[in-house]
Biopython code that builds the backbone (N, CA, C, O; Angstrom):
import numpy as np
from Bio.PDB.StructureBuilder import StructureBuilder

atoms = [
    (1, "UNK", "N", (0.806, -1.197, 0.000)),
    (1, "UNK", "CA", (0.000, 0.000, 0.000)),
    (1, "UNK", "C", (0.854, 1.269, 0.000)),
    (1, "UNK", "O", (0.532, 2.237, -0.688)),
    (2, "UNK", "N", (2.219, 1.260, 0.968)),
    (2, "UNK", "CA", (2.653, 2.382, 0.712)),
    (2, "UNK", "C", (3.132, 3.006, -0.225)),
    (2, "UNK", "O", (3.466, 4.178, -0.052)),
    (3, "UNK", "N", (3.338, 2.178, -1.862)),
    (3, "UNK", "CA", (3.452, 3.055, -3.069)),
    (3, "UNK", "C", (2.561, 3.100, -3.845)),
    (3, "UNK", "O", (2.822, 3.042, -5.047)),
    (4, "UNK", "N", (1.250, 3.217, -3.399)),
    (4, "UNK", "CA", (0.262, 3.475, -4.314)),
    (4, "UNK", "C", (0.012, 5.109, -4.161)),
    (4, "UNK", "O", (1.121, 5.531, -3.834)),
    (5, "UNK", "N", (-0.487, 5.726, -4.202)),
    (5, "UNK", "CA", (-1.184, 7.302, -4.429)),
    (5, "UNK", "C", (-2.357, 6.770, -3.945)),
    (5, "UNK", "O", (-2.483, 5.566, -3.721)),
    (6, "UNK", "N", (-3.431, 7.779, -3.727)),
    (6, "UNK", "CA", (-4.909, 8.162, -3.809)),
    (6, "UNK", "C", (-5.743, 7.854, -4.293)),
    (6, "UNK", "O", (-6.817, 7.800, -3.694)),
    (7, "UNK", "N", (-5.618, 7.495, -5.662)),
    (7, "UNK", "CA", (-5.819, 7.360, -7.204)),
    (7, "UNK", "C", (-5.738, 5.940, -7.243)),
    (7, "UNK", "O", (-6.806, 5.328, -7.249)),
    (8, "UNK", "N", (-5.056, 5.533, -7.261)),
    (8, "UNK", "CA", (-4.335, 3.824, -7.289)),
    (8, "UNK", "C", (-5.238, 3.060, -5.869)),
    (8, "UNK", "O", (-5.615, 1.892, -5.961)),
    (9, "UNK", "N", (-5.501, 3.884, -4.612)),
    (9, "UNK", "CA", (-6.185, 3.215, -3.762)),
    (9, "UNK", "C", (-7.270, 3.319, -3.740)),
    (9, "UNK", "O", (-7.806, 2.318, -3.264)),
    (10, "UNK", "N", (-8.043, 4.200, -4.081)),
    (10, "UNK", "CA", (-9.119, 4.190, -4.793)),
    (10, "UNK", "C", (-9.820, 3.210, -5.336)),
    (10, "UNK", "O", (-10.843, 2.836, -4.764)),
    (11, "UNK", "N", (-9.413, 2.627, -6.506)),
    (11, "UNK", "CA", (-9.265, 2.162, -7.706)),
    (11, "UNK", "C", (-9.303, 0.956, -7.248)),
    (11, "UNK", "O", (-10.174, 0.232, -7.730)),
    (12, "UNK", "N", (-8.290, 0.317, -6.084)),
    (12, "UNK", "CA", (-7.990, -0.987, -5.380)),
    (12, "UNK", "C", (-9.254, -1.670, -4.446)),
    (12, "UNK", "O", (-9.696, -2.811, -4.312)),
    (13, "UNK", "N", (-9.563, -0.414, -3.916)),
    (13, "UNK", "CA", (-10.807, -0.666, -2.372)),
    (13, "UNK", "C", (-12.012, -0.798, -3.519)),
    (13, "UNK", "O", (-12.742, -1.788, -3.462)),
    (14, "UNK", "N", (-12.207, 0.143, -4.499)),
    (14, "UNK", "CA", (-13.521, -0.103, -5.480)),
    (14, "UNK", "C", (-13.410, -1.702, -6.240)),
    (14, "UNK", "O", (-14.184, -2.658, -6.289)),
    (15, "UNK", "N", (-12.467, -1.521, -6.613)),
    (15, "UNK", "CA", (-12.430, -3.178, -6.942)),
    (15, "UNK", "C", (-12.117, -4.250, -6.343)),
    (15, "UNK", "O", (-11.924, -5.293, -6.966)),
    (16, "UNK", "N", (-11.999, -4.142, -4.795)),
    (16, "UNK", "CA", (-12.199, -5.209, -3.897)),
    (16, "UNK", "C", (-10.842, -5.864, -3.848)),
    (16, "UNK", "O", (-10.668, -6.835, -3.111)),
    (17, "UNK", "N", (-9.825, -5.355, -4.634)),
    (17, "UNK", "CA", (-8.394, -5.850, -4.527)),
    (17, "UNK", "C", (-7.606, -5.283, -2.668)),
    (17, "UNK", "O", (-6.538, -5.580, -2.134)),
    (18, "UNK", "N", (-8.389, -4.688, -2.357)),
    (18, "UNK", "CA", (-7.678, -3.769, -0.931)),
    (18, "UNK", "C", (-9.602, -3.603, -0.232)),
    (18, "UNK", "O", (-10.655, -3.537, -0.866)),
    (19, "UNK", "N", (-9.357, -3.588, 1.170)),
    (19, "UNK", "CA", (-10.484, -2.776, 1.962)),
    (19, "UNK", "C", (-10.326, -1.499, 2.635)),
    (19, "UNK", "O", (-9.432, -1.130, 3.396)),
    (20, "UNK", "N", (-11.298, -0.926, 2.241)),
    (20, "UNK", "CA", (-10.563, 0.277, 3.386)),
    (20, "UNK", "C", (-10.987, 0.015, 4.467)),
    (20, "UNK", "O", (-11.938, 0.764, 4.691)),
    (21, "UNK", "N", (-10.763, -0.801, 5.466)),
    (21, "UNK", "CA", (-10.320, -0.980, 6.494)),
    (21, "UNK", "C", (-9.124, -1.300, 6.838)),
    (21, "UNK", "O", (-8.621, -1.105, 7.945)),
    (22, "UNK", "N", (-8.554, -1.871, 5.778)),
    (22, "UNK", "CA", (-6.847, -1.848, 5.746)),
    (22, "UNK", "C", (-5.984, -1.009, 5.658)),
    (22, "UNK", "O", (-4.909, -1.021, 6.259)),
    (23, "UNK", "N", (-6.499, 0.070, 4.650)),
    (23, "UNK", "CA", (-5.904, 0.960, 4.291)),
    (23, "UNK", "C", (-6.032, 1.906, 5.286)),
    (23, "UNK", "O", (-4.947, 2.467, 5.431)),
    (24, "UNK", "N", (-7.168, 2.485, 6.300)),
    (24, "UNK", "CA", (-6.952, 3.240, 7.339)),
    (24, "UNK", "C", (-6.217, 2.450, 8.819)),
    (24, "UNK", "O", (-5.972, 2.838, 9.962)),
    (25, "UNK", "N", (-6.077, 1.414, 8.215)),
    (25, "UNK", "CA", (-5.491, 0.715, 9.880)),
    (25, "UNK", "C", (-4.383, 1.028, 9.191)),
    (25, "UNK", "O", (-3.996, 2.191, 9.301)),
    (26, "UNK", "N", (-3.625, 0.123, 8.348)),
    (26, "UNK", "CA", (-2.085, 0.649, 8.032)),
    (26, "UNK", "C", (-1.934, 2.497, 8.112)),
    (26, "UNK", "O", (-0.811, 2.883, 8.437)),
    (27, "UNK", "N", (-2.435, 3.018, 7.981)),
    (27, "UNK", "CA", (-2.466, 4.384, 7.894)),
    (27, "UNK", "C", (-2.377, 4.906, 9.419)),
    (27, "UNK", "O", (-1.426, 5.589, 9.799)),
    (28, "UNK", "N", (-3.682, 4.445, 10.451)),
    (28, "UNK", "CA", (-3.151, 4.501, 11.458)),
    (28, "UNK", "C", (-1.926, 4.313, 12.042)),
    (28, "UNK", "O", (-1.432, 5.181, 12.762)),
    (29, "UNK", "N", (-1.173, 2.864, 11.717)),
    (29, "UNK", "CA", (-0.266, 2.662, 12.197)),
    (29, "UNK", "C", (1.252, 3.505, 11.808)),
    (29, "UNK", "O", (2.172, 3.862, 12.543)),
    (30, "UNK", "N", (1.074, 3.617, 10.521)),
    (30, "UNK", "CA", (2.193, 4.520, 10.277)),
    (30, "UNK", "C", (1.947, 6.062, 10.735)),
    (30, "UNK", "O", (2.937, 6.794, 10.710)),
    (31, "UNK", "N", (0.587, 6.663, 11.190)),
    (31, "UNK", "CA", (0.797, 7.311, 12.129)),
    (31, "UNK", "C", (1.374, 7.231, 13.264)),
    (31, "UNK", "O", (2.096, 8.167, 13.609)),
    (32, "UNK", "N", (1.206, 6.157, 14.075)),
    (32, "UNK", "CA", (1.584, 6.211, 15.363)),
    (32, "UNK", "C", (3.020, 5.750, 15.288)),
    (32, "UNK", "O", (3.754, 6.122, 16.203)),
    (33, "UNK", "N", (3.480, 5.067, 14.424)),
    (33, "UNK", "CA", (5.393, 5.255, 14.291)),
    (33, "UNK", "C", (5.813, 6.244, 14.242)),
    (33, "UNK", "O", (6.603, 6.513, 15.146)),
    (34, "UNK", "N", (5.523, 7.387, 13.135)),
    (34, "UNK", "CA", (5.998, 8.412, 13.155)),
    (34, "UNK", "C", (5.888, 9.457, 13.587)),
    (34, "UNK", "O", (6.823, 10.257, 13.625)),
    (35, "UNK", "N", (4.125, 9.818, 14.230)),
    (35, "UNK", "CA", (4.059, 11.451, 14.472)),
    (35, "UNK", "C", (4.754, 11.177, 15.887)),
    (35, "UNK", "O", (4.012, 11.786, 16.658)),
    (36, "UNK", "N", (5.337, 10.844, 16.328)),
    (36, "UNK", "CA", (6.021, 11.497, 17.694)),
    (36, "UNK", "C", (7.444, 12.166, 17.618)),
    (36, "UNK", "O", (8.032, 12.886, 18.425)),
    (37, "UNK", "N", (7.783, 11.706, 16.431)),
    (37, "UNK", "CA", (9.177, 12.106, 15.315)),
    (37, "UNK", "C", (8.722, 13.662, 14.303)),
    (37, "UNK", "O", (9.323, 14.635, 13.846)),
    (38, "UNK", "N", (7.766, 13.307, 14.324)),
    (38, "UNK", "CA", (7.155, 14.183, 12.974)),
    (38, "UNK", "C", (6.222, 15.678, 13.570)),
    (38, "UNK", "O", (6.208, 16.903, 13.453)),
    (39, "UNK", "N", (5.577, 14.651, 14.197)),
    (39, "UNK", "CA", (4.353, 15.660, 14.842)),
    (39, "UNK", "C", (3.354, 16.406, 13.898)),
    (39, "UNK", "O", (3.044, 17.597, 13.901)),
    (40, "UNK", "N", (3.047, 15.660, 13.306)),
    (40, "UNK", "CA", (2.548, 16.231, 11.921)),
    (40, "UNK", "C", (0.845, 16.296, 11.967)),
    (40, "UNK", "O", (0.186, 17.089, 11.295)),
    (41, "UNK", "N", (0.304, 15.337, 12.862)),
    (41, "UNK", "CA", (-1.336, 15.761, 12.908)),
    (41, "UNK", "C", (-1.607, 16.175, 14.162)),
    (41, "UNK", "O", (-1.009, 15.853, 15.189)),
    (42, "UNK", "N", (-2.590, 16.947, 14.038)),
    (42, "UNK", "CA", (-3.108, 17.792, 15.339)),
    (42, "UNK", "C", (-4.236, 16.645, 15.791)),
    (42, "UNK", "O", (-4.151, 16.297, 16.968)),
    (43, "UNK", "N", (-5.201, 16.069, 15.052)),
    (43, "UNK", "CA", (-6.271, 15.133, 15.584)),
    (43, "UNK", "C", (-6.241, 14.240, 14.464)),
    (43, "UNK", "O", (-5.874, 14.539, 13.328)),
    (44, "UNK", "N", (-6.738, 12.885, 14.943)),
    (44, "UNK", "CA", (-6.588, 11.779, 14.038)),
    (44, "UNK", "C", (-8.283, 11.499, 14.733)),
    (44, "UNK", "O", (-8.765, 11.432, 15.864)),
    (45, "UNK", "N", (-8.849, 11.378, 13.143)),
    (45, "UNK", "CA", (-10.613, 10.946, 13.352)),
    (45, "UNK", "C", (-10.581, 9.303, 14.320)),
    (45, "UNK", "O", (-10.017, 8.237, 14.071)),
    (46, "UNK", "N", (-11.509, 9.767, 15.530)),
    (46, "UNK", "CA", (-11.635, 8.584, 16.515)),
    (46, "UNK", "C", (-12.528, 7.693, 15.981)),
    (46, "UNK", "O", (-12.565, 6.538, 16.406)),
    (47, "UNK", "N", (-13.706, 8.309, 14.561)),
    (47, "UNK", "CA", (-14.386, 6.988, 13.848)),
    (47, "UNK", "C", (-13.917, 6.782, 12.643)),
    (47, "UNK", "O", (-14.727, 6.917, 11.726)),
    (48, "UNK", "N", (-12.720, 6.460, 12.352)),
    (48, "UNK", "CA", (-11.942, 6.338, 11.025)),
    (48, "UNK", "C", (-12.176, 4.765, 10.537)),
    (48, "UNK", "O", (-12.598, 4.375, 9.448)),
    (49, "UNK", "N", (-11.736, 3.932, 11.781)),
    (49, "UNK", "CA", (-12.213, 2.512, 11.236)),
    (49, "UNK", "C", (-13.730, 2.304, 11.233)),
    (49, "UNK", "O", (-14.032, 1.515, 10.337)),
    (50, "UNK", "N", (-14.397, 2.580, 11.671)),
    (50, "UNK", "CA", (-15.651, 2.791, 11.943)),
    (50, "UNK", "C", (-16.104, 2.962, 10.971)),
    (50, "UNK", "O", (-16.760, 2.040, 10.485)),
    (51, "UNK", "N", (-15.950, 4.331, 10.178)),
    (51, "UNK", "CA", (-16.081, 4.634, 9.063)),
    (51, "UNK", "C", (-15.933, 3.320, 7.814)),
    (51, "UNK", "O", (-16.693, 2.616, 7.149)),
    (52, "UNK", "N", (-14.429, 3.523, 8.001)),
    (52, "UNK", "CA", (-13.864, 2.051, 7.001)),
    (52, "UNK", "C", (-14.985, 1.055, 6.478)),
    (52, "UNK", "O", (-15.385, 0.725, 5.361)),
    (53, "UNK", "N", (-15.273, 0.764, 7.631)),
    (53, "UNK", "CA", (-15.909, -0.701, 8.169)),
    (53, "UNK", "C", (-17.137, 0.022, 6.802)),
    (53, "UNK", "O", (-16.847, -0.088, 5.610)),
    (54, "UNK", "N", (-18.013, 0.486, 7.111)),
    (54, "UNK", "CA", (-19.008, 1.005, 6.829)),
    (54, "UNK", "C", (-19.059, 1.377, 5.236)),
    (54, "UNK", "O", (-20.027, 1.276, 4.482)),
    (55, "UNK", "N", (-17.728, 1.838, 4.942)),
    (55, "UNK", "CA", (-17.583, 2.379, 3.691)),
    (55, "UNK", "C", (-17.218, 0.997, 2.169)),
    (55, "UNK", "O", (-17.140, 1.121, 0.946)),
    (56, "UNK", "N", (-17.073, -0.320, 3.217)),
    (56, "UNK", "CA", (-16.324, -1.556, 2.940)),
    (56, "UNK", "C", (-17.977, -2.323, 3.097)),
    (56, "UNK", "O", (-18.350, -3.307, 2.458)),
    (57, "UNK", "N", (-18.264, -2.053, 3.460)),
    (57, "UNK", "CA", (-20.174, -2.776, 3.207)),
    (57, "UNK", "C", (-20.835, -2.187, 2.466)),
    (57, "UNK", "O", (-21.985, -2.576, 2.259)),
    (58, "UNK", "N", (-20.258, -0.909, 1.741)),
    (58, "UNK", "CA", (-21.503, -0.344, 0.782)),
    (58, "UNK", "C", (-20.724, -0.510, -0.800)),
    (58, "UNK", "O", (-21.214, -0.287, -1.907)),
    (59, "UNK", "N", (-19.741, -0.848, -0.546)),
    (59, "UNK", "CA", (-18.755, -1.287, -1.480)),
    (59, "UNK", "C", (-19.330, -2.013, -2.016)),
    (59, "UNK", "O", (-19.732, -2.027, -3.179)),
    (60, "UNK", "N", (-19.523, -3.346, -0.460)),
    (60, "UNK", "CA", (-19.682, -4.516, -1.227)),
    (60, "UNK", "C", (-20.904, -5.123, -1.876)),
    (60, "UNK", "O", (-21.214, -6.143, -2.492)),
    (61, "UNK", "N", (-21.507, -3.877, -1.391)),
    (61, "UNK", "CA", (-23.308, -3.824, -2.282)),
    (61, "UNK", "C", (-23.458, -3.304, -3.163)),
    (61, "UNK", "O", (-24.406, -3.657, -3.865)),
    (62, "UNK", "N", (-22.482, -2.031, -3.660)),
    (62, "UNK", "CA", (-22.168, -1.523, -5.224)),
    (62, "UNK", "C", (-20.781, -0.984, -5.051)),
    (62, "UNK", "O", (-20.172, -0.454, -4.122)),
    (63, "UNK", "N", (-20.480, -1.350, -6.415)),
    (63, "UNK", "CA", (-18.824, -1.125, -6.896)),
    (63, "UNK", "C", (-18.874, 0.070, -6.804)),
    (63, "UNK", "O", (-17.954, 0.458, -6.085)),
    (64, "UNK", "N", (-19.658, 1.097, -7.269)),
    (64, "UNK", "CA", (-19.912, 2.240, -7.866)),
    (64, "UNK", "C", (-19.316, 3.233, -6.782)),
    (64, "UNK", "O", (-18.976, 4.319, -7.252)),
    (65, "UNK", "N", (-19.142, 3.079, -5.535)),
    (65, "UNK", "CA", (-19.005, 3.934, -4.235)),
    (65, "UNK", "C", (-17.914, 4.866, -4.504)),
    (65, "UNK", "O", (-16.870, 4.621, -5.109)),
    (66, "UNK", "N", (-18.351, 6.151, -3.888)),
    (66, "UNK", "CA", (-17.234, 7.246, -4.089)),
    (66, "UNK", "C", (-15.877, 7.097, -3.087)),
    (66, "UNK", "O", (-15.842, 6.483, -2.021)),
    (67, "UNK", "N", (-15.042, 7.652, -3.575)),
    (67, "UNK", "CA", (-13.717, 7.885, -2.909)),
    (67, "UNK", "C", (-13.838, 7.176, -1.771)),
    (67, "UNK", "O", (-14.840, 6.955, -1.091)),
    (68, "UNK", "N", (-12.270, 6.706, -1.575)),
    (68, "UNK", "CA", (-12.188, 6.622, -0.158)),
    (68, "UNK", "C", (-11.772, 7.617, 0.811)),
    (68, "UNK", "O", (-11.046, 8.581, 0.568)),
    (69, "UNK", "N", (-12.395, 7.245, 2.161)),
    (69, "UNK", "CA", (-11.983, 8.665, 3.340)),
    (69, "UNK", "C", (-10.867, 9.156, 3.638)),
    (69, "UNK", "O", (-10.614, 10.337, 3.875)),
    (70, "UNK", "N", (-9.699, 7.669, 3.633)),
    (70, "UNK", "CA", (-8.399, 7.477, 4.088)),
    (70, "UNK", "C", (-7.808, 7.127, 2.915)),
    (70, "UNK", "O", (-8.133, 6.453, 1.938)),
    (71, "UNK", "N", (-6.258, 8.148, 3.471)),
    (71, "UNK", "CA", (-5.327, 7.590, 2.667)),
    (71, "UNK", "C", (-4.055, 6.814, 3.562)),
    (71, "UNK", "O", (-4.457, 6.731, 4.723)),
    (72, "UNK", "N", (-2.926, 6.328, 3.462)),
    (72, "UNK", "CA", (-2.170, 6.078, 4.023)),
    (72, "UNK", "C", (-1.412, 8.078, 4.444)),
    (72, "UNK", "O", (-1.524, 9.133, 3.818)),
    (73, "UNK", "N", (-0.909, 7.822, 5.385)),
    (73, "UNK", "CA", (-0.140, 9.316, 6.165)),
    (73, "UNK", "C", (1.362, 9.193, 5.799)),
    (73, "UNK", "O", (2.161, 10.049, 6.177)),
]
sb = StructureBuilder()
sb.init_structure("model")
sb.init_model(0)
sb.init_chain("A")
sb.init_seg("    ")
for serial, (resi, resn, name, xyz) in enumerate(atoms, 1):
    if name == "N":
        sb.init_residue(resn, " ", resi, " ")
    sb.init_atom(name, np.array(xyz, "f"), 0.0, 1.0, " ", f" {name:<3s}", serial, name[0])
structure = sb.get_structure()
C-alpha cells in the first residue's frame, strides 16, 4: 500500500483488490510510528475505522461507491 497514491487506492478498495479498512489501519499505524518524530497531525478521526468498516459494506453492495476517506499518512 505504501506506493500506491490516492488514485491507485481508490481504484484498489472499489475493486475489492484492498479494503478500506486496511488501508486506514495501516495508515493509522504509520501514524503512530511516526508522528512522535514528525508531529505532523493535530487530531486523528476517533471513527476512522468505523467509518472504514461502513464504507467496505456499501462497497460490497455496489462497486460504484465514491472515494475513499483514508489515505495512508
Amino acid at each position: 500500500m505504501k506506493s500506491l497514491d490516492l488514485f491507485q487506492l481508490t481504484n484498489q478498495v472499489r475493486a475489492g483488490k484492498l479494503r478500506a479498512h486496511d488501508v486506514v489501519k495501516e495508515s493509522l499505524a504509520r501514524i503512530n510510528r511516526s508522528n512522535s518524530t514528525l508531529n505532523a497531525f493535530i487530531s486523528i478521526n476517533s471513527e476512522a475505522m468505523k467509518q472504514a468498516g461502513e464504507l467496505d459494506a456499501r462497497i460490497a453492495r455496489d462497486r460504484s461507491e465514491g472515494f475513499v476517506v483514508a489515505a495512508p499518512g
